[in-house]
N, CA, C and O atoms as CSV, one atom per row, in Angstrom:
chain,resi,resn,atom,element,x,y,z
A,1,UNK,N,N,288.591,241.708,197.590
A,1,UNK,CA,C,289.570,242.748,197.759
A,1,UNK,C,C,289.467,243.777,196.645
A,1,UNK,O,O,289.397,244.969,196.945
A,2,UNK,N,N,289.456,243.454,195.600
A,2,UNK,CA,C,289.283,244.256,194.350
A,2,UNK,C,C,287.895,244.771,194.870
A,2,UNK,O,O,288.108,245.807,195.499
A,3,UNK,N,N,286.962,244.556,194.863
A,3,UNK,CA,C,285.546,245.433,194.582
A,3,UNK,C,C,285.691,246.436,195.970
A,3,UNK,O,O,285.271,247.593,195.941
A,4,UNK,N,N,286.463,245.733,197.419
A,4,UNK,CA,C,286.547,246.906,198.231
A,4,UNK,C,C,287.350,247.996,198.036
A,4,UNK,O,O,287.075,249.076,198.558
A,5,UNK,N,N,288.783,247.758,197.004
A,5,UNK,CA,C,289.190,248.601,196.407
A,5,UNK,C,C,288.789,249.322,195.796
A,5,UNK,O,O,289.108,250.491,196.015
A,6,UNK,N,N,287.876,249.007,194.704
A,6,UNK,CA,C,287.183,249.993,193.452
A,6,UNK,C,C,286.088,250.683,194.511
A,6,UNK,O,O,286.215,251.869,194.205
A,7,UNK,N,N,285.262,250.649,195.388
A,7,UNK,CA,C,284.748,250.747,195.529
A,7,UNK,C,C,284.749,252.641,196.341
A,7,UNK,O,O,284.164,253.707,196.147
A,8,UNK,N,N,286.100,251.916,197.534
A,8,UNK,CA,C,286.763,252.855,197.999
A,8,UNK,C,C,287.601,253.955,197.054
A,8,UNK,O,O,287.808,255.063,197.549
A,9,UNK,N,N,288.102,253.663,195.661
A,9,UNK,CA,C,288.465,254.856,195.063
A,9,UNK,C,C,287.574,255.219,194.462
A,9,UNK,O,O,287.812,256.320,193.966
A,10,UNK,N,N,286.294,254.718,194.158
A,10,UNK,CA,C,285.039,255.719,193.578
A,10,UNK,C,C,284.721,256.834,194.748
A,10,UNK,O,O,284.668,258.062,194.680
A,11,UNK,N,N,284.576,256.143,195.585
A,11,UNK,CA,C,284.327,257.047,196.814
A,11,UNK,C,C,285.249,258.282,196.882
A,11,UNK,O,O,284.748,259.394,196.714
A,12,UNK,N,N,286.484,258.157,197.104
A,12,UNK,CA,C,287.139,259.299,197.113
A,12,UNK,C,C,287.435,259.588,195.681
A,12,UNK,O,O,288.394,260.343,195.518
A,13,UNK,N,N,286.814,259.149,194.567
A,13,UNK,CA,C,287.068,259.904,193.344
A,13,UNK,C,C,285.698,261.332,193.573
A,13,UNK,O,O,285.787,262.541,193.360
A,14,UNK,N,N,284.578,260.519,194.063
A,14,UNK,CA,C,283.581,261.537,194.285
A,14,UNK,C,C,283.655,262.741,195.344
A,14,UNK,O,O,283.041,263.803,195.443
A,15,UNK,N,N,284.510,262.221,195.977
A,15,UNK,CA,C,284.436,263.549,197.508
A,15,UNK,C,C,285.171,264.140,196.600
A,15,UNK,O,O,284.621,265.192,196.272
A,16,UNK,N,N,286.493,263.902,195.844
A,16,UNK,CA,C,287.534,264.789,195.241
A,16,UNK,C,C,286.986,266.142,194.547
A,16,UNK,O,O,287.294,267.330,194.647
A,17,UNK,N,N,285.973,265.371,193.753
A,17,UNK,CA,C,285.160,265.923,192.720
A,17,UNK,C,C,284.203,266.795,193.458
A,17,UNK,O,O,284.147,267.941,193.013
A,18,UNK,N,N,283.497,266.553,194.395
A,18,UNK,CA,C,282.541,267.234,195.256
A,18,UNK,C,C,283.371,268.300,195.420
A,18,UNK,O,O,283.103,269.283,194.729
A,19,UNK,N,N,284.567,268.386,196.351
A,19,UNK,CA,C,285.187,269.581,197.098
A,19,UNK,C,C,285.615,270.660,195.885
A,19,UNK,O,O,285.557,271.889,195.912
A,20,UNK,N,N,286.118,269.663,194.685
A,20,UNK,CA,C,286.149,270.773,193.846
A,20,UNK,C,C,285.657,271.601,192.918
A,20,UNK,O,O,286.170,272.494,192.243
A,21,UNK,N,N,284.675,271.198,192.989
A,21,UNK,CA,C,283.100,271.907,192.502
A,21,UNK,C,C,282.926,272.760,193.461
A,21,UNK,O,O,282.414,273.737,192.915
A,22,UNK,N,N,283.079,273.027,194.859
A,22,UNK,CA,C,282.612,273.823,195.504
A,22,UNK,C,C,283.810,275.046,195.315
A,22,UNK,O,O,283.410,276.206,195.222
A,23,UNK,N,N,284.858,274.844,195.275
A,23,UNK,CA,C,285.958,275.972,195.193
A,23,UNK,C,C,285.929,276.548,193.560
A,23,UNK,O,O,286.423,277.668,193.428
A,24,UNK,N,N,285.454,275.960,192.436
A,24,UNK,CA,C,285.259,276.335,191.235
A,24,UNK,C,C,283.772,277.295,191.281
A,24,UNK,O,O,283.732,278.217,190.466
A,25,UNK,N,N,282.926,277.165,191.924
A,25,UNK,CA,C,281.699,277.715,192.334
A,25,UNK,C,C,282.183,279.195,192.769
A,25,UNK,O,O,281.824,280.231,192.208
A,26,UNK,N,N,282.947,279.117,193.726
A,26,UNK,CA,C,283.510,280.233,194.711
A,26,UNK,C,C,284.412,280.867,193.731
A,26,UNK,O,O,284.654,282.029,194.058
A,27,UNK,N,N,284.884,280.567,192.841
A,27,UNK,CA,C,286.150,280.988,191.957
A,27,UNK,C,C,285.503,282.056,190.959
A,27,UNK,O,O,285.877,283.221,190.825
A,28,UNK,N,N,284.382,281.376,190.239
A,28,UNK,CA,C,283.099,281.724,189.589
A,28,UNK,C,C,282.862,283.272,190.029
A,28,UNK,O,O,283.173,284.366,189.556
A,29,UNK,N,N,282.210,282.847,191.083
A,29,UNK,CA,C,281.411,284.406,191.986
A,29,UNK,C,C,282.657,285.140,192.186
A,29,UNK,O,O,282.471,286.318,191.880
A,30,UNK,N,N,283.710,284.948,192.528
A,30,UNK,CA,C,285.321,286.015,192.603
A,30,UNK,C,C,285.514,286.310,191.009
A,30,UNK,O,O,286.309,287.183,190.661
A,31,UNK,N,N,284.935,285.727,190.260
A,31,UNK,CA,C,285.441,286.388,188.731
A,31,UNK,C,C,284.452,287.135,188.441
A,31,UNK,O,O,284.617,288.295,188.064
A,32,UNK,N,N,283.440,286.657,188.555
A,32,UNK,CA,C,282.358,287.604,188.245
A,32,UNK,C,C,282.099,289.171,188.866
A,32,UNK,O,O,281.573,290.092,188.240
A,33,UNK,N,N,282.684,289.235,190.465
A,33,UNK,CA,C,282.780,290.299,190.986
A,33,UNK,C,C,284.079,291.250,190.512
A,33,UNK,O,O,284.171,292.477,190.500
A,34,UNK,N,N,284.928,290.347,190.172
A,34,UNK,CA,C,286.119,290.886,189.238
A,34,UNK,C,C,285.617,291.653,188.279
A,34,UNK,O,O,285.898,292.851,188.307
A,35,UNK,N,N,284.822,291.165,187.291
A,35,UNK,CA,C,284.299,291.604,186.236
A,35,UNK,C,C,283.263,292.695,186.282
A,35,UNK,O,O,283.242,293.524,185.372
A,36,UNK,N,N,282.321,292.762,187.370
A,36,UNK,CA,C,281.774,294.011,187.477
A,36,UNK,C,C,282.469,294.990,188.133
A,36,UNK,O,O,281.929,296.074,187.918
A,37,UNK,N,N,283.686,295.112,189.027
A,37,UNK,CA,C,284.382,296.109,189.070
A,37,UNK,C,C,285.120,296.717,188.108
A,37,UNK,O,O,285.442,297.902,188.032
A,38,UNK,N,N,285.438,295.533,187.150
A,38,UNK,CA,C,286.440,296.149,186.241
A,38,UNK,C,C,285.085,297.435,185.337
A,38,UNK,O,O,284.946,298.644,185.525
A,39,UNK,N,N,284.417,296.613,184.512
A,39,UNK,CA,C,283.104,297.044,184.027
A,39,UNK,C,C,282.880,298.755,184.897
A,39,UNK,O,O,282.988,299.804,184.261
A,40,UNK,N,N,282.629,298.724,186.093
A,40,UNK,CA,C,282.048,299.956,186.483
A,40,UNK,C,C,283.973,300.929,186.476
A,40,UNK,O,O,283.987,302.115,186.147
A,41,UNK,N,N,285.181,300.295,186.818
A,41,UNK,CA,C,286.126,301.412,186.450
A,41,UNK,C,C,286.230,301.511,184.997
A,41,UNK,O,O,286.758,302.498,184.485
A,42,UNK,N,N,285.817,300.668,184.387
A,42,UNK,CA,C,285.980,300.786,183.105
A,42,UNK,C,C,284.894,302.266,182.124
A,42,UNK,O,O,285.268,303.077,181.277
A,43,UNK,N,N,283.739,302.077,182.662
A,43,UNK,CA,C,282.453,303.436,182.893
A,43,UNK,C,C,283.380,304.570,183.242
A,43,UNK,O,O,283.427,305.513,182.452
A,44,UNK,N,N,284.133,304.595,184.343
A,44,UNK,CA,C,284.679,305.815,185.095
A,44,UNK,C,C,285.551,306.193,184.688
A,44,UNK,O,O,285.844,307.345,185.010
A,45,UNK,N,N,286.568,305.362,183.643
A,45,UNK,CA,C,287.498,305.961,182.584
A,45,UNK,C,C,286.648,306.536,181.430
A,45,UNK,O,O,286.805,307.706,181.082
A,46,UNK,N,N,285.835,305.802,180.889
A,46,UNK,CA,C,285.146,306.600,179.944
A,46,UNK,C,C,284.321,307.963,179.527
A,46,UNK,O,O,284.067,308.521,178.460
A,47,UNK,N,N,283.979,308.259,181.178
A,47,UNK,CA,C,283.720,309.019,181.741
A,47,UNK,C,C,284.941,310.426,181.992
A,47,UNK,O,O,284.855,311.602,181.638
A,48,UNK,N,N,285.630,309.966,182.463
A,48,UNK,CA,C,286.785,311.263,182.040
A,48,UNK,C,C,287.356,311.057,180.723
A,48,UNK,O,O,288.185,311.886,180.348
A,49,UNK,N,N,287.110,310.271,180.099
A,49,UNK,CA,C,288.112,310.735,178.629
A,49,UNK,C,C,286.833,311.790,178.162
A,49,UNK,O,O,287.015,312.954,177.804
A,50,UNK,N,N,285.299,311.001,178.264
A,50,UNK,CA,C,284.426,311.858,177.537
A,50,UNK,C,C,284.621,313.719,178.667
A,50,UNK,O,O,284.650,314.798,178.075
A,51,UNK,N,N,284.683,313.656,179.628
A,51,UNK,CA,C,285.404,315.378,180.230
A,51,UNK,C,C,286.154,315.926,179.939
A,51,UNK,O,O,286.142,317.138,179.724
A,52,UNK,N,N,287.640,314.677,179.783
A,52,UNK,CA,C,288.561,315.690,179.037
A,52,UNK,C,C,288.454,316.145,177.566
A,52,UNK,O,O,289.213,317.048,177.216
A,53,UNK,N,N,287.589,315.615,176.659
A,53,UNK,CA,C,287.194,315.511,174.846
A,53,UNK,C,C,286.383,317.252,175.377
A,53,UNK,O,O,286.515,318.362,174.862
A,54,UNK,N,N,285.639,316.840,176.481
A,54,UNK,CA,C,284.810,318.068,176.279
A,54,UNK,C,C,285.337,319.549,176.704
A,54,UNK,O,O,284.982,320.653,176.293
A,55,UNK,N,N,286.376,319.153,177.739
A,55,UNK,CA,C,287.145,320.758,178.179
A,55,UNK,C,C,288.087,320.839,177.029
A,55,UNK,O,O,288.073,322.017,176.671
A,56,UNK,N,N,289.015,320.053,176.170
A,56,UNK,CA,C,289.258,320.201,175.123
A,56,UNK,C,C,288.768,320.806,173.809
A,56,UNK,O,O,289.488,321.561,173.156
A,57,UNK,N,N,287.668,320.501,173.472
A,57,UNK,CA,C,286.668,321.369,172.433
A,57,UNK,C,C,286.048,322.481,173.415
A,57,UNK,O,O,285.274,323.226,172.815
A,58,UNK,N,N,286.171,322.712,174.506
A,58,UNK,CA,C,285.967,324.336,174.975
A,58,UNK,C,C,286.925,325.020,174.975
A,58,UNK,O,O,286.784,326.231,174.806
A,59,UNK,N,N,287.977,324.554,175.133
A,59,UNK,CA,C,289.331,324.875,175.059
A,59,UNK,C,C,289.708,325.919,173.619
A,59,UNK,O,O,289.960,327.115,173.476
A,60,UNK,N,N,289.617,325.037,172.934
A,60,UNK,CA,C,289.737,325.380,170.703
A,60,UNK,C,C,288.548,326.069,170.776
A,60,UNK,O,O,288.595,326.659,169.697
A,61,UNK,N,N,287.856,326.297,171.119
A,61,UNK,CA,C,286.888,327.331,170.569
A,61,UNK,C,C,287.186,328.633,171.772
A,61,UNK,O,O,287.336,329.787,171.372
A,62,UNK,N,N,287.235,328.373,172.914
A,62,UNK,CA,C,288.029,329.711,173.611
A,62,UNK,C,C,289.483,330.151,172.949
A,62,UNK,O,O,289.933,331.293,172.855
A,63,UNK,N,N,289.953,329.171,172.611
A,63,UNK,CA,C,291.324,329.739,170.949
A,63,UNK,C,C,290.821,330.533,170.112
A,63,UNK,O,O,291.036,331.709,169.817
A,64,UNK,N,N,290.174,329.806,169.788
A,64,UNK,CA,C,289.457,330.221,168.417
A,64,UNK,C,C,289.067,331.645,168.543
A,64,UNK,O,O,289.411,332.612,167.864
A,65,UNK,N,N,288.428,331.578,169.362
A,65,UNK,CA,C,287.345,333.094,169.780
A,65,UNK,C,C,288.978,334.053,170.489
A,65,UNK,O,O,288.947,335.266,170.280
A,66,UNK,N,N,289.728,333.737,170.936
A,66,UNK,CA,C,290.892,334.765,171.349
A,66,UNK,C,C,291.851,335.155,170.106
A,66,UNK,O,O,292.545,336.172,170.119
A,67,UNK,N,N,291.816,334.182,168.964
A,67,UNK,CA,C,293.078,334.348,167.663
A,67,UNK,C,C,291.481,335.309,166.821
A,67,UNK,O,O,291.663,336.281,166.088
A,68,UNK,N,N,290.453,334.912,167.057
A,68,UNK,CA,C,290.048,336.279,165.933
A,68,UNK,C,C,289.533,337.809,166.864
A,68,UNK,O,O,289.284,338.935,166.431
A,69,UNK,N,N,289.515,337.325,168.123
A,69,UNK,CA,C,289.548,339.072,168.712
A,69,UNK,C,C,290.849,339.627,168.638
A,69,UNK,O,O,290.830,340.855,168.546
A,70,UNK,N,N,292.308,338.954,168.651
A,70,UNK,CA,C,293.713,339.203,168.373
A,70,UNK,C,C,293.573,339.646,166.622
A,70,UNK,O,O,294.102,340.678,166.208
A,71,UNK,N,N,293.050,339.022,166.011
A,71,UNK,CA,C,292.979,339.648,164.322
A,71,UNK,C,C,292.492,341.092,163.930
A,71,UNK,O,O,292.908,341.895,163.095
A,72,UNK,N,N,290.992,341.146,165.244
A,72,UNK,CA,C,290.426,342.128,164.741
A,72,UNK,C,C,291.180,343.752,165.650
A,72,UNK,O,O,290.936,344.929,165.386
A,73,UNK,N,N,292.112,343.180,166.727
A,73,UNK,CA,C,292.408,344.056,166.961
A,73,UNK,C,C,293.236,344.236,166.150
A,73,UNK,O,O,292.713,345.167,165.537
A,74,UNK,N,N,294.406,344.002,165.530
A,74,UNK,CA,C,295.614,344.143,164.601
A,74,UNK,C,C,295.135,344.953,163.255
A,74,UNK,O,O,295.729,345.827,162.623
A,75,UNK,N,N,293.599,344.233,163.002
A,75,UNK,CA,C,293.492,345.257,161.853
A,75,UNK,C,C,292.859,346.379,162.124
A,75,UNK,O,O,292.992,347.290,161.307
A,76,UNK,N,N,292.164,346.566,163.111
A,76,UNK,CA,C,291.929,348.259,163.761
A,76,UNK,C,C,293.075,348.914,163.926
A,76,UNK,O,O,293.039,350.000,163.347
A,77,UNK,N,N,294.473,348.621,164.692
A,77,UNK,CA,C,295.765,349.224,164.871
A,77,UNK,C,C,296.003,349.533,163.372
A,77,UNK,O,O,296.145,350.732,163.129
A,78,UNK,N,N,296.076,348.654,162.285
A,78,UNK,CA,C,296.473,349.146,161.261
A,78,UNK,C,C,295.718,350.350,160.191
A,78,UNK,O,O,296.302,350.726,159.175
């Protein structure tokens, strides 16, 4: 009785173990696809901060270039 016992919970200790190796497998490949989406939105934010850095420094220098044509007119008026 005992060894058909042990025998029978090895058995279903192993299917247990089998089935859940296969859903940890599957869990795996869902994180990993997690992770390259995040990865490529993560590119596509970086990507507009580096657009907005750059219409920003076109920005200050179209300032720039309007506060000294505003100077040079003020000192011609004067």
């Amino acid at each position: 009785m005992r060894k058909t016992f042990a025998v029978a919970l090895m058995l279903t200790a192993s299917l247990g173990l089998a089935a859940c190796d296969k859903k940890s497998e599957d869990k795996a490949q869902d994180a990993n696809q997690h992770a390259e989406q995040a990865q490529q939105d993560m590119n596509k934010a970086q990507d507009k901060v580096n657009d907005a850095a750059k219409e920003n420094a076109e920005a200050a220098k179209a300032q720039a270039e309007s506060n000294a044509a505003a100077q040079d007119e003020a000192a011609k008026k004067q």
